[in-house]
C-alpha positions, 0 to 999 in steps of 0.5 A, spaced: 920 499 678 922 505 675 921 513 677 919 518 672 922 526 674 916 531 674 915 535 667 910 538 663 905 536 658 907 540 653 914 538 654 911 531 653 910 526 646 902 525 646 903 519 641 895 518 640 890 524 641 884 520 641 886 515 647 890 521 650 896 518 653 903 519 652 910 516 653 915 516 656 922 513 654 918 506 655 913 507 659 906 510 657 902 513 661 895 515 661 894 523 661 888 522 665 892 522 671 894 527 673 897 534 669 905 533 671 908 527 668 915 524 669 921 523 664 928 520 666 930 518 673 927 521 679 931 521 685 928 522 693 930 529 692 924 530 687 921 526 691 922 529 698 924 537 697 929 538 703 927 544 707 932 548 711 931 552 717 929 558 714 924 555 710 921 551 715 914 553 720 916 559 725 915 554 731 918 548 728 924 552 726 925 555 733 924 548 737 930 545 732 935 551 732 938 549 740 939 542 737 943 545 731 948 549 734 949 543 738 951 538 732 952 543 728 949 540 722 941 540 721 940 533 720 936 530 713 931 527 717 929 533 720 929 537 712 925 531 709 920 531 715 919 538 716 913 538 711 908 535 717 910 540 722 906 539 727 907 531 726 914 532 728 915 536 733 909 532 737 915 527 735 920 530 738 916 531 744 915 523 745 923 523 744 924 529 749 919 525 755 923 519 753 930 522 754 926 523 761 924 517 763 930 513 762 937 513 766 942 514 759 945 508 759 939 504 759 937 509 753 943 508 749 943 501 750 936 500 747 937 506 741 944 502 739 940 495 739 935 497 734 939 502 730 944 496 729 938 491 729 934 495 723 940 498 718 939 504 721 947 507 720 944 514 720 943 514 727 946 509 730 953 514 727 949 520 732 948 515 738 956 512 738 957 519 738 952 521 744 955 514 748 962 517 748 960 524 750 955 521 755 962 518 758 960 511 755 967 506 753 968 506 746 969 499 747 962 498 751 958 501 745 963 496 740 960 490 744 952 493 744 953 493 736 954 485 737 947 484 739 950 478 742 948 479 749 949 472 752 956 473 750 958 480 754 964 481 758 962 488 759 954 490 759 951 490 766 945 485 767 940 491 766 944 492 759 943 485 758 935 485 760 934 491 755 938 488 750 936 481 750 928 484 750 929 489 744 931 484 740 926 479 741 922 485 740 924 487 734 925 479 731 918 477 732 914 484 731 913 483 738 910 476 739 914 472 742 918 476 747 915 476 754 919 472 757 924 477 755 920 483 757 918 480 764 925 479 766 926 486 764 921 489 768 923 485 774 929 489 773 928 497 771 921 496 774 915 497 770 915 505 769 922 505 766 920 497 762 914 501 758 919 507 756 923 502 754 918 499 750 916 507 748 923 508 745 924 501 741 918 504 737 919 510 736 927 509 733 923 503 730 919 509 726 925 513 726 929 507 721 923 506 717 923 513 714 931 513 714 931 507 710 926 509 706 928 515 703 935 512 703 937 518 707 945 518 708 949 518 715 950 525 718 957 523 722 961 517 721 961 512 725 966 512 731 969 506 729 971 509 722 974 517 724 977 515 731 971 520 734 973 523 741 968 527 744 968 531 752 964 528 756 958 531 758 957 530 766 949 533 765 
């Protein structure tokens, strides 16, 4: 299907006056829809106006500005999702209250398996990152990314009970993975199990709406820069 970038009616060709419609390229569309029409290529950009800091909601602009002195960057995510503000930060919330509910590791673990799992190269890029400042292995990170948990010499058995039901999760929507998620529980208890199922959900959402708006990685993956990073002891 092919999009059509907004412009005027008076800069449109109406080719019948009394079906009120008009054409664009080889597209016709009927006036009645609406007063804006679309002529040539329409990218996310015209979509999605991207917002930055200042433009954002006073509330929202102040909760985001910690994080961006951190990375030093505003993630595109954050400008494409800033126009529902209050949805966000309710968002952000979730992903904070998760953060404190799980040890780091089993955290990366689970964040690194969807990402790899739904294409996300947008955060699983941010998450390599955060691994090697956590004082995770660039190695162990490496073998994470192979979702092949059978296989592994260096995840631990709780990283193996995480990866094993993240990705039965994601493979059967959720179906047929209670084998998976009772071992899983056996293991981390069922406080840190439901936050785990939590997390797989909210980076599920986060992939959809990065895959969605084609949006860019920010960074590099670690396995293409070289990254290096001072080990946060937080």
């Amino acid at each position: 299907m092919i999009s059509y970038r907004v412009i005027s009616i008076n800069q449109s060709r109406l080719i019948n006056d009394d079906s009120k419609t008009m054409i664009a390229e080889r597209f016709v569309l009927p006036v009645a829809f609406s007063q804006t029409f679309y002529y040539g290529p329409m990218t996310m950009h015209d979509v999605i106006p991207r917002l930055e800091i200042q433009d954002m909601r006073a509330d929202l602009a102040d909760y985001l500005r910690p994080r961006v002195k951190r990375l030093g960057y505003l993630g595109e995510l954050f400008k494409c999702t800033a126009h529902i503000p209050d949805i966000l930060l309710k968002f952000m919330h979730l992903t904070d209250a998760l953060k404190e509910a799980l040890p780091n590791r089993h955290a990366e673990v689970a964040v690194l398996t969807v990402a790899s799992l739904m294409s996300n190269d947008y955060e699983r890029n941010q998450h390599e990152r955060l691994s090697l400042r956590l004082g995770f292995d660039r190695e162990w990170v490496a073998e994470i990314e192979r979702l092949a948990p059978d296989t592994s010499t260096l995840m631990s058995p709780e990283d193996i009970a995480i990866q094993r039901y993240v990705i039965a999760a994601v493979d059967s929507r959720g179906h047929t993975c209670q084998g998976e998620f009772k071992a899983l529980a056996t293991r981390t208890g069922p406080a840190q199990a439901m936050a785990i199922v939590m997390l797989v959900g909210r980076y599920i959402t986060h992939a959809l709406v990065v895959n969605t708006l084609e949006l860019a990685p920010p960074v590099p993956s670690i396995f293409d820069d070289g990254f290096t990073a001072e080990i946060n002891h937080d």
